[in-house]
C-alpha positions in Angstrom: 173.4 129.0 15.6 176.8 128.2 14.0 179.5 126.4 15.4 183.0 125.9 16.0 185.8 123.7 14.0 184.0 124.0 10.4 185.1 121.7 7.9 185.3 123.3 5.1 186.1 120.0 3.1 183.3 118.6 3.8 181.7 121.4 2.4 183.0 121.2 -0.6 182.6 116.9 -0.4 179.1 117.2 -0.2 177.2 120.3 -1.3 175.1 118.4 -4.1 174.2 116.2 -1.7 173.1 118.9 0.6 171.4 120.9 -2.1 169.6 117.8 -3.4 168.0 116.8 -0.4 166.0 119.7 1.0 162.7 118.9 1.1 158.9 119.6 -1.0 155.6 120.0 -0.1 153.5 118.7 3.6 151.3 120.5 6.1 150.9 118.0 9.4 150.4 120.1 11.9 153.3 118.2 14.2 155.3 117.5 11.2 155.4 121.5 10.9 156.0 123.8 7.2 155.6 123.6 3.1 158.2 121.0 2.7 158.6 117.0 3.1 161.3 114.8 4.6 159.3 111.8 4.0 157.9 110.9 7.2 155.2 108.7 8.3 153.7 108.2 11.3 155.5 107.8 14.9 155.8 103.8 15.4 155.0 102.1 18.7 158.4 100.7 18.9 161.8 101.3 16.9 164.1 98.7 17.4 167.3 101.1 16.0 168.2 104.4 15.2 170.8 106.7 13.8 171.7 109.7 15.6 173.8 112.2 13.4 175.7 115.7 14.7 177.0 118.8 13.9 181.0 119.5 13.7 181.5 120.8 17.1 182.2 119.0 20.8 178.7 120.3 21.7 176.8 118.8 19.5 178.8 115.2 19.5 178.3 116.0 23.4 174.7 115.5 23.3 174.5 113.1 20.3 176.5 110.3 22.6 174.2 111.3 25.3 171.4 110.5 23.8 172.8 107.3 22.1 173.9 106.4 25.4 171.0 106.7 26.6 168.6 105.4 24.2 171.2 102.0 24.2 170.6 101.7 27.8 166.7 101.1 26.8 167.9 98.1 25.1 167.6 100.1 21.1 170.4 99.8 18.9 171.8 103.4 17.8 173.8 104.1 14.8 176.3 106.9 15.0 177.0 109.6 12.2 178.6 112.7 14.5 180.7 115.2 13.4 178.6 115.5 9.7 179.5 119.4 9.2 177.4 122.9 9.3 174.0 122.7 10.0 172.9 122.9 5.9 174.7 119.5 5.6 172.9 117.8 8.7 169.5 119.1 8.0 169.9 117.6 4.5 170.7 114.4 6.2 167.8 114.0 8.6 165.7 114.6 5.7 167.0 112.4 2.9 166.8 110.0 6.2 171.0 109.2 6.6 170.0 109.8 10.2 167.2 110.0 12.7 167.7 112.1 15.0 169.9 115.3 16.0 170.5 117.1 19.1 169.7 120.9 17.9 168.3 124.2 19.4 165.3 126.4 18.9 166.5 129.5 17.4 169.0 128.2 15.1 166.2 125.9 13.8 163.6 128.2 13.5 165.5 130.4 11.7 166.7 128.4 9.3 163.6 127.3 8.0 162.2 130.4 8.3 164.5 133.1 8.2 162.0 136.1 8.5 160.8 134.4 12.0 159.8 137.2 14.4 159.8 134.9 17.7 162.4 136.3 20.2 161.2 134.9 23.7 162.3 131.3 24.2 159.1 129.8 24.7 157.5 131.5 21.5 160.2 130.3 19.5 159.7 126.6 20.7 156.1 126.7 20.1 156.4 127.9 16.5 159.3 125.4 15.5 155.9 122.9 14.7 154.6 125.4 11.9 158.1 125.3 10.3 159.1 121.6 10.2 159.0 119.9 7.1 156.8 117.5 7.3 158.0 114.0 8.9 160.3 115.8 11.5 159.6 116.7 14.9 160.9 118.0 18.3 160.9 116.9 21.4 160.8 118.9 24.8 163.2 121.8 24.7 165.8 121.3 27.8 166.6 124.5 30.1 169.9 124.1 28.9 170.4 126.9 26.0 173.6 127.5 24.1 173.4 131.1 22.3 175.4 132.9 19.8 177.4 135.6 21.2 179.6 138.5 18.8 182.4 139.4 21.1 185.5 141.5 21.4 188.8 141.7 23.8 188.4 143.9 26.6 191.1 146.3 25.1 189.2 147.0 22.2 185.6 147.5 24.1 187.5 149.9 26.4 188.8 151.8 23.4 186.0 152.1 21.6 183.6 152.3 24.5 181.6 149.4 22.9 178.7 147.7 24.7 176.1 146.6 22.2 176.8 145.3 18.5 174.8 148.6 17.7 177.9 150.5 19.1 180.3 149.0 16.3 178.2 151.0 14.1 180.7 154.3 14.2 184.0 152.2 13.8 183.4 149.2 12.3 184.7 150.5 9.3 188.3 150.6 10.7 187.7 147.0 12.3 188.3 143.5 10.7 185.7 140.6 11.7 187.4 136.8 11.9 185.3 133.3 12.8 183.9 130.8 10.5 183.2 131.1 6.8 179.1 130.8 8.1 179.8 133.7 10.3 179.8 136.1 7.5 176.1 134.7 5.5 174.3 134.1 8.2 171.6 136.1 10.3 173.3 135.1 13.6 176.7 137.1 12.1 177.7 139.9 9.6 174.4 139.8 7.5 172.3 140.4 10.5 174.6 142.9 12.1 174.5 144.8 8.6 170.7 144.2 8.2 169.3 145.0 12.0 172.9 147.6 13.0 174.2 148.9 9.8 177.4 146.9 10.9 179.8 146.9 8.0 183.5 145.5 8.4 186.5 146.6 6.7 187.5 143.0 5.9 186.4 139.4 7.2 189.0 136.8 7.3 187.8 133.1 7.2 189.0 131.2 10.7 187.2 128.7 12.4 183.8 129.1 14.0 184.7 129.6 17.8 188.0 128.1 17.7 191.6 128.5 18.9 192.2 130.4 15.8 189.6 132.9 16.0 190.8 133.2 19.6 194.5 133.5 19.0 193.5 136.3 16.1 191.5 137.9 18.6 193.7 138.2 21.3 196.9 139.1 18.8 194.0 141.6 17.1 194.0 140.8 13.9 190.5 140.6 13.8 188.6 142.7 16.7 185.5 140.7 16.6 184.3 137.6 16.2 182.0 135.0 17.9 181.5 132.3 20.3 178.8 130.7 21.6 178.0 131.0 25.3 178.4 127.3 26.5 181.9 128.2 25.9 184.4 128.6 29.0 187.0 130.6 26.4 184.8 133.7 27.3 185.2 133.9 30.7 188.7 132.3 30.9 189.4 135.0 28.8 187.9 138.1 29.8 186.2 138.6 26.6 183.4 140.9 26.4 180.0 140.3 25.2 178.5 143.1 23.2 174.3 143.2 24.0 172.0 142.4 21.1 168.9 144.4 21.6 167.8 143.7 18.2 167.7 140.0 18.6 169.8 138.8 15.6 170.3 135.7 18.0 167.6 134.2 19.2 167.3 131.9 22.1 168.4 128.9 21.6 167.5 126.2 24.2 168.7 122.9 23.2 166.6 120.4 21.5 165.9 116.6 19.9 165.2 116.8 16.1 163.7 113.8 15.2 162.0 111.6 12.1 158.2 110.8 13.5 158.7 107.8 11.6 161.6 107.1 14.6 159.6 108.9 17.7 158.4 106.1 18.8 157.2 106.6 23.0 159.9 105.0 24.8 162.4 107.0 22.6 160.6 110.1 23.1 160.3 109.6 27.1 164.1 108.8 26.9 165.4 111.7 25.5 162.8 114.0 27.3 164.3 112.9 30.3 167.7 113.7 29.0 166.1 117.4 27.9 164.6 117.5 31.8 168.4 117.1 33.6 170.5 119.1 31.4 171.3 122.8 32.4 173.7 125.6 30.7 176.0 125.4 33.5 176.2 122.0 33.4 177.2 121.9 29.9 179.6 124.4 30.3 181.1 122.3 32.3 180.8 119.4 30.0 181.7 121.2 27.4 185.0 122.3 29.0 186.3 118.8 29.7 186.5 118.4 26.0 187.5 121.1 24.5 190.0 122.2 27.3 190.2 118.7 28.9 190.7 116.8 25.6 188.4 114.1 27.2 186.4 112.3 24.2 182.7 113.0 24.1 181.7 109.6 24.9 183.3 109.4 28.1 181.9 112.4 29.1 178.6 111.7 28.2 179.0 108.3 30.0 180.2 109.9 33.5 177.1 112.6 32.7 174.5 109.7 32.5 176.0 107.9 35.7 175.4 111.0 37.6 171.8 111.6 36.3 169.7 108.5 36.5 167.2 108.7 34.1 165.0 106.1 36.2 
């Protein structure tokens, strides 16, 4: 899964970093694939932590939920949020900058192992082990699932009697796609609607991944498609119409801890499992909402959130 509000200077401020720090070699079984973010074995007590995020309200959503959280045990947390794309925050969690990550199945899965063939939402949680570089882990998977979604304006599905991504297939030629710049590399965008539909655009032009730019192009149509991710109240507020995927370029993508073992320590783990246990898609939605159309800050939401569900 990619996200909304890219930053594309931070891109550009830290790709060697990013590059340097993906990982080697490891097999642990828990610790998951062929390469190594250094990890050691899970501790019986961690007195802090860092907890890093993604670019986008979501993510910074569930990192202050968890920090909250975890502070509330009496652990000191660290904050990086808002690090970038998902290339710059994976390199971070393994050169160890931070500790732990809220994330989701799919979009991990993938992106270690882009030829994954998991599509059912339980399959791809239990195979996110065998991928891991050794040293990280996950923790429960929550019910709550935030998924990528390629969408158009109810104008243009009418016109073009489009219901699947498979049915741009004919007229995609005439159309222009919009979103983020990592809408058009990855699997979850154009190269998986080229690779699995034989999608092909006439142009893309670079906007922000799920933003109030891709929305205002999409609504003035100058671009026809684009995508959002389904957390996101902009779709219904909107009207906009979600094209099927029978071809599963998005997988499901039920929110999920990433974490260093060397950090998973049990009363971190049973903290943020009860976190996983209490959050539900509607719920963030709704969460979700208050930020990004309710210009609350994150940590305020996540504060109220907590005060309504007890973690005992």
């Amino acid at each position: 899964m990619f996200r909304r509000t890219f930053i594309g200077s931070a891109i550009a401020a830290t790709a060697a970093f990013a590059l340097a720090a993906c990982g080697g070699g490891g097999d642990d079984p828990l610790g998951g694939g062929s390469s190594d973010a250094g990890g050691g074995s899970a501790p019986a007590k961690v007195d802090s932590l860092t907890v890093g995020s993604a670019n986008f309200a979501e993510s910074q959503l569930l990192a202050e939920i968890y920090a909250q959280a975890l502070e509330a045990k009496g652990i000191k947390v660290n904050r990086k949020l808002n690090i970038g794309a998902r290339e710059l925050y994976m390199a971070a969690i393994q050169d160890k900058s931070v500790d732990l990550l809220p994330e989701y199945t799919g979009a991990t899965l993938v992106y270690f192992k882009k030829d994954a063939t998991e599509n059912e939402a339980e399959a791809v949680y239990k195979a996110l082990p065998g991928v891991l570089p050794k040293g990280l882990e996950v923790l429960d998977k929550s019910p709550a699932a935030d998924e990528d979604a390629i969408v158009v304006t109810p104008e243009t599905a009418a016109k073009y009697s489009l219901k699947s991504i498979g049915d741009l297939k004919a007229v995609s030629k005439n159309l222009v796609a919009g979103g983020g710049p990592e809408f058009k590399t990855r699997t979850a965008g154009l190269a998986g609607m080229k690779d699995k539909y034989g999608v092909e655009f006439k142009e893309f032009k670079t906007l922000d991944a799920g933003g109030p730019l891709s929305l205002k192009a999409l609504k003035d149509n100058t671009i026809q498609v684009t995508q959002f991710f389904t957390t996101q109240s902009v779709i219904k507020d909107n009207k906009l119409v979600v094209l099927e995927d029978p071809e599963h370029i998005h997988l499901p993508n039920n929110v999920v801890p990433l974490i260093r073992t060397d950090h998973k320590s049990p009363d971190v783990a049973t903290t943020l499992n009860a976190v996983q246990a209490k959050l539900t898609t509607d719920g963030l939605t709704d969460l979700v909402k208050r930020i990004e159309v309710g210009k609350e800050s994150a940590d305020v939401v996540a504060k109220d959130w907590l005060s309504k569900n007890p973690l005992s």
